[in-house]
FISE-425300 format. One line per field, with one value per residue (C-alpha): residue in three letters; x negated, y, z negated. Coordinates in steps of 0.2 Angstrom, whole numbers, padded with zeros to 4 digits. Layout:
<tortors>
res [ALA, ...]
X [X, ...]
Y [Y, ...]
Z [Z, ...]
</tortors>
This chain:
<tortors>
res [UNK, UNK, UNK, UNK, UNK, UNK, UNK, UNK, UNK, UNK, UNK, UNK, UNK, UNK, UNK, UNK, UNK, UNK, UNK, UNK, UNK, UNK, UNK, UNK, UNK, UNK, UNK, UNK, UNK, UNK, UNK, UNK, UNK, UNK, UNK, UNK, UNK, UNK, UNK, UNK, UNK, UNK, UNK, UNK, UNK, UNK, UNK, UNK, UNK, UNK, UNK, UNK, UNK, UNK, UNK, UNK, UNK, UNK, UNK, UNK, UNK, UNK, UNK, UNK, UNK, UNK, UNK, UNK, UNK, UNK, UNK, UNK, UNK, UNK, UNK, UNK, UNK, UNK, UNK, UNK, UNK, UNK, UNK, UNK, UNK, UNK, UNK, UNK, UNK, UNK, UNK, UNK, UNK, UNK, UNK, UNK, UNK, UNK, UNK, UNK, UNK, UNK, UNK, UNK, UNK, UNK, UNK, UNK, UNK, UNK, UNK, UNK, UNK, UNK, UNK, UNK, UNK, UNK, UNK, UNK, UNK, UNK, UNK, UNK, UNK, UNK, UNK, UNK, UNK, UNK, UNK, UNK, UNK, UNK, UNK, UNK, UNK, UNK, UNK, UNK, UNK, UNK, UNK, UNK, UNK, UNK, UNK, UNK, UNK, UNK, UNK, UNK, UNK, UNK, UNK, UNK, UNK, UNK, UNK, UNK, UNK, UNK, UNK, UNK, UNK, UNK, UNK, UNK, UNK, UNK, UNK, UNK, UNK, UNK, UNK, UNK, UNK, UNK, UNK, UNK, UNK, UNK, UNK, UNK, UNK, UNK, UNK, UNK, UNK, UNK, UNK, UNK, UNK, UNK, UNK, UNK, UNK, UNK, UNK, UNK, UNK, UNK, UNK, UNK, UNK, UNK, UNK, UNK, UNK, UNK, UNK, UNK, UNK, UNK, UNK, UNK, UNK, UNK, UNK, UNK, UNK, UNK, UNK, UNK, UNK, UNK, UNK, UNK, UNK, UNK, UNK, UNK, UNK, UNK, UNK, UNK, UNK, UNK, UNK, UNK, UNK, UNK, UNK, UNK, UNK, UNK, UNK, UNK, UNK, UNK, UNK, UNK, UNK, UNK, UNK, UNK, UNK, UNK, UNK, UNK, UNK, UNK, UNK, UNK, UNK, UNK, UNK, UNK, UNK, UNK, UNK, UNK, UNK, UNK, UNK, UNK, UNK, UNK, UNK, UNK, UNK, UNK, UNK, UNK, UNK, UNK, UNK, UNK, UNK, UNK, UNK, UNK, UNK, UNK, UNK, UNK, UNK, UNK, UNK, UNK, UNK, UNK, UNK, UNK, UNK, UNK, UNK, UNK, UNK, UNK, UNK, UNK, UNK, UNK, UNK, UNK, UNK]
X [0009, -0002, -0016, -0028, -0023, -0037, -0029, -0038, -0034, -0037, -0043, -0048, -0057, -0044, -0033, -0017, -0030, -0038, -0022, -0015, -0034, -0028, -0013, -0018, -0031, -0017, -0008, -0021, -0025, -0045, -0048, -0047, -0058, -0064, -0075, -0081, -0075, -0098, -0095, -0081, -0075, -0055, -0055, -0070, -0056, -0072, -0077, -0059, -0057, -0072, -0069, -0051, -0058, -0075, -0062, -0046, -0036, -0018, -0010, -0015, -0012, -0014, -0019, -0032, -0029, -0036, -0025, -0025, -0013, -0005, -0020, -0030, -0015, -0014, -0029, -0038, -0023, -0031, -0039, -0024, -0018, -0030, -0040, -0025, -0017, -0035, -0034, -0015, -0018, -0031, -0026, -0008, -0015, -0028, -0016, -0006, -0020, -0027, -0011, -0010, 0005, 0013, 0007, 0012, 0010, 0008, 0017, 0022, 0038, 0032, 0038, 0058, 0064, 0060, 0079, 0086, 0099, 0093, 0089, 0080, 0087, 0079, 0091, 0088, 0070, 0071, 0086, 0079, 0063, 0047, 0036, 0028, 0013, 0009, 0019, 0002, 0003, 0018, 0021, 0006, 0015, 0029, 0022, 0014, 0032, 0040, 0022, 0027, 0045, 0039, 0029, 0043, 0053, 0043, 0030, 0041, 0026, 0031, 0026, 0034, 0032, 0035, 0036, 0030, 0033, 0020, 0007, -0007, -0019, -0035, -0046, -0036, -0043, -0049, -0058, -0052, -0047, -0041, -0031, -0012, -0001, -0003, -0023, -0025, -0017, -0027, -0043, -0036, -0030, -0046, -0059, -0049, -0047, -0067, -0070, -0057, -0048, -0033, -0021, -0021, -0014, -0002, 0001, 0019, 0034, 0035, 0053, 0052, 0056, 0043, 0044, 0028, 0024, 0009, 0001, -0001, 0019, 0016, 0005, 0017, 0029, 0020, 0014, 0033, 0039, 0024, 0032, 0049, 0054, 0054, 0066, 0062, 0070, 0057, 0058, 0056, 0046, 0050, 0052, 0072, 0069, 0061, 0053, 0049, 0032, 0034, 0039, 0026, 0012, 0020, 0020, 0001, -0004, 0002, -0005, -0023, -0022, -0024, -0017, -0017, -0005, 0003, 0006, 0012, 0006, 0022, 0011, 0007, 0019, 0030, 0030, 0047, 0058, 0063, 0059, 0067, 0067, 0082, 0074, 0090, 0086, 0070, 0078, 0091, 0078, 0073, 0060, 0059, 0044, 0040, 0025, 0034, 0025, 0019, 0012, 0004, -0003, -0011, -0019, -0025, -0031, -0043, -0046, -0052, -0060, -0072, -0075, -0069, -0077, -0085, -0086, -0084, -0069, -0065, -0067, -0051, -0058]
Y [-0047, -0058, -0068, -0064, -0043, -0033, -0027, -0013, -0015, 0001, 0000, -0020, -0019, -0012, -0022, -0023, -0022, -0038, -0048, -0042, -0048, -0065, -0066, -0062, -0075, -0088, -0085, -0087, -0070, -0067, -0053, -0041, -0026, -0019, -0004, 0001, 0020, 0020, 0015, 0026, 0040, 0041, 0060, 0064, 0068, 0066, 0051, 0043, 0048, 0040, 0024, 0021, 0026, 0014, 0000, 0002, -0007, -0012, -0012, -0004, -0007, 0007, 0004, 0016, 0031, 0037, 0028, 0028, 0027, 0040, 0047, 0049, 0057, 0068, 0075, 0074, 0083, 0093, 0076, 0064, 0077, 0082, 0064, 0057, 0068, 0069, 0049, 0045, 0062, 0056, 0037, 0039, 0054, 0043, 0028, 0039, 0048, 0029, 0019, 0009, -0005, -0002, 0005, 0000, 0015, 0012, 0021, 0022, 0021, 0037, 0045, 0045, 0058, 0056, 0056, 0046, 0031, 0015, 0003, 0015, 0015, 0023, 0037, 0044, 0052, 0070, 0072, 0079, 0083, 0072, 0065, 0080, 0069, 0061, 0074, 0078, 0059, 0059, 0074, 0064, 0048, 0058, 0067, 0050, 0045, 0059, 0060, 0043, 0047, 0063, 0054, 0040, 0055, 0066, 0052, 0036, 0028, 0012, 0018, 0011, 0015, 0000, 0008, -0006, -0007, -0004, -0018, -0030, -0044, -0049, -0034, -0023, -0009, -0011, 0004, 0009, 0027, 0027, 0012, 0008, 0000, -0018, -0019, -0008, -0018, -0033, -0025, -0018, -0035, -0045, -0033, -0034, -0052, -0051, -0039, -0048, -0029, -0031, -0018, -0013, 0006, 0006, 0022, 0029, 0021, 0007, 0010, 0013, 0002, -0006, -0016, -0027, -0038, -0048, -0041, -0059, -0056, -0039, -0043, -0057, -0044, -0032, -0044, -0051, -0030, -0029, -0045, -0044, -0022, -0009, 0005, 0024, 0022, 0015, 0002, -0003, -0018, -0024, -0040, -0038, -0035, -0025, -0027, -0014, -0009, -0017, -0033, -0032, -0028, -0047, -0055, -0050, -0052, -0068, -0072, -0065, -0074, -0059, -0063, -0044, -0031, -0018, 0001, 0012, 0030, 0042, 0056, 0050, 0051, 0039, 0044, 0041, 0033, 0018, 0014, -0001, -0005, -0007, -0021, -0026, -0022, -0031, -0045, -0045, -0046, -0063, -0060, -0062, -0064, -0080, -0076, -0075, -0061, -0071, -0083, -0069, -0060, -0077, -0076, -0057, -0059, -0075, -0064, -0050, -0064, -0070, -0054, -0038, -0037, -0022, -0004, 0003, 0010, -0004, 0002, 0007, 0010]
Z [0104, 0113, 0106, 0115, 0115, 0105, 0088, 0079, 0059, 0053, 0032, 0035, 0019, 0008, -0001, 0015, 0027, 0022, 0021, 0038, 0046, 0036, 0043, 0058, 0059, 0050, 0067, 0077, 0082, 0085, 0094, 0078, 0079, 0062, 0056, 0040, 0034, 0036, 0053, 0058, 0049, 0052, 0045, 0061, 0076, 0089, 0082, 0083, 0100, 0106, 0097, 0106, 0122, 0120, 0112, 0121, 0108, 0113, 0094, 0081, 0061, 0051, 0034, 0030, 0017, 0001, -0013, -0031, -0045, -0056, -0061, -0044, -0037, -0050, -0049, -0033, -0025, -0012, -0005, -0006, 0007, 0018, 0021, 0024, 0035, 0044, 0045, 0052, 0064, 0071, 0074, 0079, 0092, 0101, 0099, 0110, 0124, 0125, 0128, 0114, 0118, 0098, 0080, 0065, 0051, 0035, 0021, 0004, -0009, -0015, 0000, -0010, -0020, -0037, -0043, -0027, -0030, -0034, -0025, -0011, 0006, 0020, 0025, 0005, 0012, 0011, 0002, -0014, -0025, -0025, -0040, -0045, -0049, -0031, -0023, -0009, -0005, -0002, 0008, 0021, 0020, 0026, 0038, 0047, 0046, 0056, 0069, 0072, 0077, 0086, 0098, 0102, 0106, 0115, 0124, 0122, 0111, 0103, 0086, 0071, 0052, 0036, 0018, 0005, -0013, -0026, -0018, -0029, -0024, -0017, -0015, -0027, -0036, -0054, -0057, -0073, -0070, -0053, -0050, -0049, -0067, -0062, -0057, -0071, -0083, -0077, -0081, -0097, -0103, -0098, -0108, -0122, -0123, -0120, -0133, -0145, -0149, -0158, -0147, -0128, -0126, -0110, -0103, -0106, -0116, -0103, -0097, -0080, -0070, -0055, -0039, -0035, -0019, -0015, 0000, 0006, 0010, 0013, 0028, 0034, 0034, 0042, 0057, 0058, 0062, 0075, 0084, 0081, 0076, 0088, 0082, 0078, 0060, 0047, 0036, 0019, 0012, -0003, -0016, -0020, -0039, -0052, -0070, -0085, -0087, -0103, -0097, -0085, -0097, -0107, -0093, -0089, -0108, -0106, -0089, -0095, -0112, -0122, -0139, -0149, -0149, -0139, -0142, -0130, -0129, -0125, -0121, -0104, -0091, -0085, -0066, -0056, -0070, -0057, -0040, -0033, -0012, -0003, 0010, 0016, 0034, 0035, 0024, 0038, 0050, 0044, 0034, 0015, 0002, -0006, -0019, -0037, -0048, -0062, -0047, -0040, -0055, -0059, -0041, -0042, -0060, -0052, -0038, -0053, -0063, -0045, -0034, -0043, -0061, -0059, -0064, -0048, -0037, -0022, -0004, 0005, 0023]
</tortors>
């Protein structure tokens, strides 16, 4: 990837999108082009098309989706499907008509079975039943996935797919309904340390086991697979190790300063009971992360306390 080469970062102002326009710039990459989901709309097909053929980008990172955590996916099914099908459809294609040199797609660990052996290797997708609760996120990640390989087989494009672990960090979301566990549990934490209640209610019994990387490291690694990966098989992108979402929930109580107590409300579900990354082949690769989590939740809860202390739901595009 030459410094010079024009690089369309698609979702700059979501969370990955942001750090992989840092990275980028970090390693002395300029020429980065950028639009707002109000500029471009990714689900309008005409309107993609005319953006690759008016900026001619030579690689493309594609960040953009609709996200959310349990309780977004969950309920807003029909749109975690369709707008991000529309999106990656749309960008992979042009990328394609417009001769786009490499694409990086970005996916999900919620593409694995819900039931697949721990830690997760690549070769476990589709061999069994999804999360029930993300299942129409998954099934698009998926599909991004396989539109990437179809086109390396049928047109010989160079597109290549990463699947990161559950993500956190600058330009996360906090809105306190749609969020993922981590974010969440920042907020949470904070504004009950503000209002000085004596318990914080964390959703489920806090057994299952979670995977979290910095999206600082993600974007590293996601830059290092653009220069250095250009195989059909995709690959995952992970930390190496796990924590409870109890242990988690202590370590941000700590982190956040709150002092009360915790209960832990059974009724709510749980999700995929572990979900741990086999990143063995990027690891491999030469690449590895190097932000610790309680270093990086004390980065993202500064990052809540100076940009994000709002009511409302972060831009993704």
């Amino acid at each position: 990837m030459e410094k010079t080469a024009r690089i369309f970062v698609a979702g700059h102002r979501g969370m990955v999108g942001s750090a992989i326009v840092r990275e980028l710039n970090r390693q002395g990459y300029n020429n980065i082009i950028t639009r707002t989901s109000s500029e471009l709309n990714l689900r309008d097909q005409a309107a993609v098309g005319s953006f690759f053929q008016t900026e001619c980008p030579d690689y493309v990172f594609l960040a953009a989706a609709k996200v959310g955590g349990i309780h977004a996916n969950n309920t807003y099914r029909a749109e975690f499907l369709y707008d991000n099908l529309q999106i990656q459809n749309n960008v992979i294609h042009f990328s394609y008509i417009y001769g786009v040199k490499k694409l990086l797609f970005l996916g999900s660990s919620c593409i694995y079975p819900k039931l697949a052996p721990q830690p997760l290797k690549e070769e476990y997708l589709l061999t069994g039943a999804l999360e029930p609760t993300n299942e129409p996120y998954a099934i698009a990640k998926i599909a991004g996935i396989k539109m990437c390989e179809a086109y390396r087989d049928q047109y010989g494009c160079n597109f290549i797919s990463a699947m990161p672990t559950n993500m956190y960090g600058p330009n996360d979301n906090y809105h306190p309904e749609n969020s993922h566990v981590l974010p969440a549990l920042i907020r949470r934490f904070h504004e009950a340390k503000e209002a000085k209640l004596p318990v914080v209610t964390i959703w489920g019994d806090g057994s299952p086991m979670r995977e979290f990387l910095y999206a600082d490291d993600l974007a590293s690694a996601l830059v290092f697979l653009m220069l250095n990966y250009n195989e059909k098989l995709f690959v995952n992108v992970g930390f190496g190790s796990d924590i409870s979402i109890g242990d988690l929930a202590l370590l941000i109580k700590k982190v956040v300063g709150y002092e009360g107590e915790l209960n832990y409300d059974s009724s709510k579900p749980n999700g995929t009971p572990r979900k741990l990354m086999d990143s063995s082949r990027l690891f491999g690769l030469g690449w590895k992360p190097t932000v610790s989590l309680e270093q990086g939740i004390a980065m993202a809860y500064r990052d809540f306390l100076t940009r994000h202390h709002t009511d409302q739901p972060q831009q993704q595009g």
